[in-house]
C-alpha positions in Angstrom: 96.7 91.2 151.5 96.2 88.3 153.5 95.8 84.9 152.7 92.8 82.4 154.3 94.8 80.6 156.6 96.9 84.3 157.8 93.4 86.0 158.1 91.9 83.4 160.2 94.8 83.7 162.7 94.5 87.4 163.2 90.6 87.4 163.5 90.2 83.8 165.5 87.9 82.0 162.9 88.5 78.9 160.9 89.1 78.9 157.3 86.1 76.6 156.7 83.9 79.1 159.1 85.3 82.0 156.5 84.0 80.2 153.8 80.9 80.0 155.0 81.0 83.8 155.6 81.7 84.4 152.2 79.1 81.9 151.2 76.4 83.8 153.4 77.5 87.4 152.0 78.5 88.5 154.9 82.8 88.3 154.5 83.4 87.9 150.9 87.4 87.7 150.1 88.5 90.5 148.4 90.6 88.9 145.7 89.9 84.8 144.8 93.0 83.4 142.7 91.1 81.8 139.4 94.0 79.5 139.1 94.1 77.8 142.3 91.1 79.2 144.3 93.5 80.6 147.2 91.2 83.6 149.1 92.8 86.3 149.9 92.0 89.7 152.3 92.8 93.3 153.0 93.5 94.8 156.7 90.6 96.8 156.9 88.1 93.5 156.8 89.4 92.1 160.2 87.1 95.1 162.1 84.3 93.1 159.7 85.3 90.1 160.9 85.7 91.5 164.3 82.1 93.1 164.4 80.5 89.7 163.1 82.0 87.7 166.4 80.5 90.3 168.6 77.3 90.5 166.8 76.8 86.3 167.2 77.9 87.0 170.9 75.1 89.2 170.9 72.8 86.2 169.6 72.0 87.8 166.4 71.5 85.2 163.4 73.9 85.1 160.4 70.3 87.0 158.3 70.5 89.8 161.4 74.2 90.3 160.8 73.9 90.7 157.1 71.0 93.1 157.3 73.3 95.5 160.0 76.7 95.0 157.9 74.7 96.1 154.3 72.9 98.7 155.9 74.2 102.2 156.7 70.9 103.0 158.8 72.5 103.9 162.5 68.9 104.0 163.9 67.5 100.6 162.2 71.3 98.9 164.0 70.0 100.4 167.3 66.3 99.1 166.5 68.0 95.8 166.3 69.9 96.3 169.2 66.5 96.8 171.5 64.5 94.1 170.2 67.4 91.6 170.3 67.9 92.6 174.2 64.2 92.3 174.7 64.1 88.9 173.5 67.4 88.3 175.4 65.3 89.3 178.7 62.5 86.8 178.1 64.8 84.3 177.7 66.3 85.1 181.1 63.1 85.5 182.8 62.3 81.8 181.2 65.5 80.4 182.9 64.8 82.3 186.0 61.4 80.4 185.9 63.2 77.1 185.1 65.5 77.3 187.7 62.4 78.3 190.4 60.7 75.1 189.2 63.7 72.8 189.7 64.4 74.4 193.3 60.7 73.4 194.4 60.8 70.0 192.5 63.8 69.3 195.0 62.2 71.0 197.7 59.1 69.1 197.2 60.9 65.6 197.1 59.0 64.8 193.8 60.4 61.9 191.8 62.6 63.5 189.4 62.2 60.7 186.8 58.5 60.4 186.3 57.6 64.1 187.0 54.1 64.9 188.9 51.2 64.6 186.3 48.5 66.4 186.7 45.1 65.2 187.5 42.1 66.3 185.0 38.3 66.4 186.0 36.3 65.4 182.7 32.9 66.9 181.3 30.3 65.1 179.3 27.9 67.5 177.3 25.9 68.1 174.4 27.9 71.3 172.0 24.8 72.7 170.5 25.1 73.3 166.8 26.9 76.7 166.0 28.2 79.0 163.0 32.3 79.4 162.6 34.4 81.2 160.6 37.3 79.4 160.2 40.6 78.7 158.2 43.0 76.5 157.6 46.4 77.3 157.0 50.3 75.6 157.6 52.4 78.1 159.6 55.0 77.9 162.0 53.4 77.3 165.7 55.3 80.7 166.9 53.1 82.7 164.3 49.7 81.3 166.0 49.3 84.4 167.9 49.8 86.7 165.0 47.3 84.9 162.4 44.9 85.2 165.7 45.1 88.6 165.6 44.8 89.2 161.8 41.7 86.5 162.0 40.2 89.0 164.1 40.9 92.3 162.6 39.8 90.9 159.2 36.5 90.1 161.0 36.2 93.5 162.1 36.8 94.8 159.1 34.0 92.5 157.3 31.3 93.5 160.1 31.3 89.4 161.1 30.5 88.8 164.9 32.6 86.9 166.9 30.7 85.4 169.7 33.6 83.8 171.4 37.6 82.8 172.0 39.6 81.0 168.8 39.7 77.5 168.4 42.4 74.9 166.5 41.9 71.8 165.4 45.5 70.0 165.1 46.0 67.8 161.8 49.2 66.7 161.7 50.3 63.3 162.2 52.8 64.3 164.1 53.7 67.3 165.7 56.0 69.6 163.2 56.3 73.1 164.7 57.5 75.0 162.2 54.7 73.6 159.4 52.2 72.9 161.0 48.5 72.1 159.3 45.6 73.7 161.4 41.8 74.5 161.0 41.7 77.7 163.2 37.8 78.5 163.9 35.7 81.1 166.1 31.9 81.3 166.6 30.1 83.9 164.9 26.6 85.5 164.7 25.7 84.6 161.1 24.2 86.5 158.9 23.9 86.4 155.3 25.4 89.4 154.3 28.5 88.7 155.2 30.8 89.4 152.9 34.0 87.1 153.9 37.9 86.8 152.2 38.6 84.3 149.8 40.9 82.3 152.4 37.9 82.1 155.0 34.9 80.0 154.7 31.8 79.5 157.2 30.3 76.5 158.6 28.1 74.6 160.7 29.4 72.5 163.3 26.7 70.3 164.0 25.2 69.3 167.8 27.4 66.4 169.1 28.4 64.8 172.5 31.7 66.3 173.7 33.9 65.3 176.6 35.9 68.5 177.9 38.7 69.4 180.6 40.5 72.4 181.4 44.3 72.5 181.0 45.9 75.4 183.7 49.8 76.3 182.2 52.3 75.9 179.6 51.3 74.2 176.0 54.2 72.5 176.7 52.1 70.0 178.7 49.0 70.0 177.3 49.7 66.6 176.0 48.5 65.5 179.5 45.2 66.5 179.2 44.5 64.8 175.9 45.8 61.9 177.7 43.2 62.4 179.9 40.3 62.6 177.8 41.2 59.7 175.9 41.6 57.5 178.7 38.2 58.4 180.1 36.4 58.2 176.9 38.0 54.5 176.8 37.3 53.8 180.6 33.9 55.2 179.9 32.8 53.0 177.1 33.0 55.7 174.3 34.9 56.2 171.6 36.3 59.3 169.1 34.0 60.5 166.9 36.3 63.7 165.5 39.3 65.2 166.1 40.0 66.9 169.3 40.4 70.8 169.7 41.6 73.3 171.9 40.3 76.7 172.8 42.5 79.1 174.3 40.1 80.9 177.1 43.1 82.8 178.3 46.6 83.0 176.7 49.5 85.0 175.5 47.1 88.2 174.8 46.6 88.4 178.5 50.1 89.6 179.4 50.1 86.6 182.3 52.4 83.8 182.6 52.4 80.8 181.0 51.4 79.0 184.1 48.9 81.3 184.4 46.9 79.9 180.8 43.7 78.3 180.5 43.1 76.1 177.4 39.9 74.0 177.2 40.3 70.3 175.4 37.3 68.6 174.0 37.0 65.6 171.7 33.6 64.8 170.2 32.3 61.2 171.4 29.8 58.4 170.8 28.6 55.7 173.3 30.2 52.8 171.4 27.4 49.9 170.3 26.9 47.3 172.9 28.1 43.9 171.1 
């Protein structure tokens, strides 16, 4: 057997990254000395040890690796294999896109401090009153697309009409992506037969004046285009009277790129009181 500080010569880890091995269940020491807590291992665990380097080269997480090294399933390892080199390729085609960007913002001369922003044209209209079904839930922002598609599958399934694209009302005081707390909503024909899940409910949104833009790309810089309407509704001598929401007119379930998206903004308004 080998001891800690032997073992972590011959497989090129640190003692204190072994220990967290054996912490995670993925390494364990095959013998741990009661009387002095000295960790000790056998020959045939440096292929192990071996297997989990590769495997993080790989960019499989510490969970990933422990579901390949406790599962004897060849075909689930080579399942893994796939999707990790699919999501390896859209990561590539993300820094190809980054890369194409930074070449034109040189080309382009733009100042590479302040960025370009975007300009936004405003709209000032009347939403007429409408029906939703809507939800609220606290998810992590990467799941939005799939709780999209259960909304509407679970709509299907209770014969509701959907008249129109989903809509999210952000509540969060400050932007968490992993929890965050959203009212997800979409128009619907109402009837009242509709028989609807316990974690749904329907409502009325009622008529109200609402200032809108378009946002054309990433989420990433949607931010701008709040800016926007806020700083017309100011300019313009109105003020909030709601939160603001987004609907996403063309996204992810378009197969497009991201600059490629259309999200409409709009915040409910009222003409402020002349003093």
């Amino acid at each position: 057997m080998y001891t800690i500080s032997r073992f972590s010569q011959l497989c090129k880890m640190s003692a204190r990254m072994l220990r967290h091995y054996d912490k995670e269940e993925l390494l364990k020491p095959v013998h741990v000395d009661t009387t002095n807590g000295y960790r000790f291992y056998e020959k045939n665990q440096l292929e192990t040890a071996l297997l989990i380097k590769k495997l993080k080269e790989y960019r499989f997480s510490l969970p990933e690796i422990r579901t390949i090294l406790q599962s004897s399933d060849s075909t689930l390892f080579i399942e893994m294999i796939y999707a990790k080199i699919n999501e390896i390729s859209k990561e590539m085609s993300r820094y190809r896109q980054i890369i194409t960007e930074m070449h034109e913002m040189i080309e382009k001369n733009e100042d590479l401090i302040q960025g370009e922003r975007k300009s936004y044209d405003i709209l000032l209209g009347m939403r007429k009153e409408i029906r939703v079904v809507s939800q609220r839930l606290q998810i992590n922002i990467d799941d939005m697309d799939k709780y999209i598609d259960s909304f509407y599958d679970k709509a299907k399934e209770s014969n509701i009409q959907l008249l129109s694209v989903p809509s999210v009302i952000f509540f969060d005081e400050e932007f968490t992506p992993d929890h965050c707390d959203i009212e997800l909503m979409i128009p619907i024909i109402h009837r009242n037969d509709e028989k609807i899940s316990r974690e749904w409910q329907i409502k009325k949104l009622p008529q109200k004046i609402v200032a809108t833009t378009l946002h054309i790309g990433s989420y990433d810089y949607i931010g701008y285009a709040h800016m926007a309407l806020e700083e017309w509704t100011e300019s313009n001598g109105y003020c909030m009277d709601g939160l603001p929401y987004e609907t996403y007119l063309k996204g992810s379930e378009c197969d497009c790129h991201v600059e490629e998206y259309v999200t409409q903004i709009s915040l409910p308004v009222i003409k402020k009181e002349m003093q």
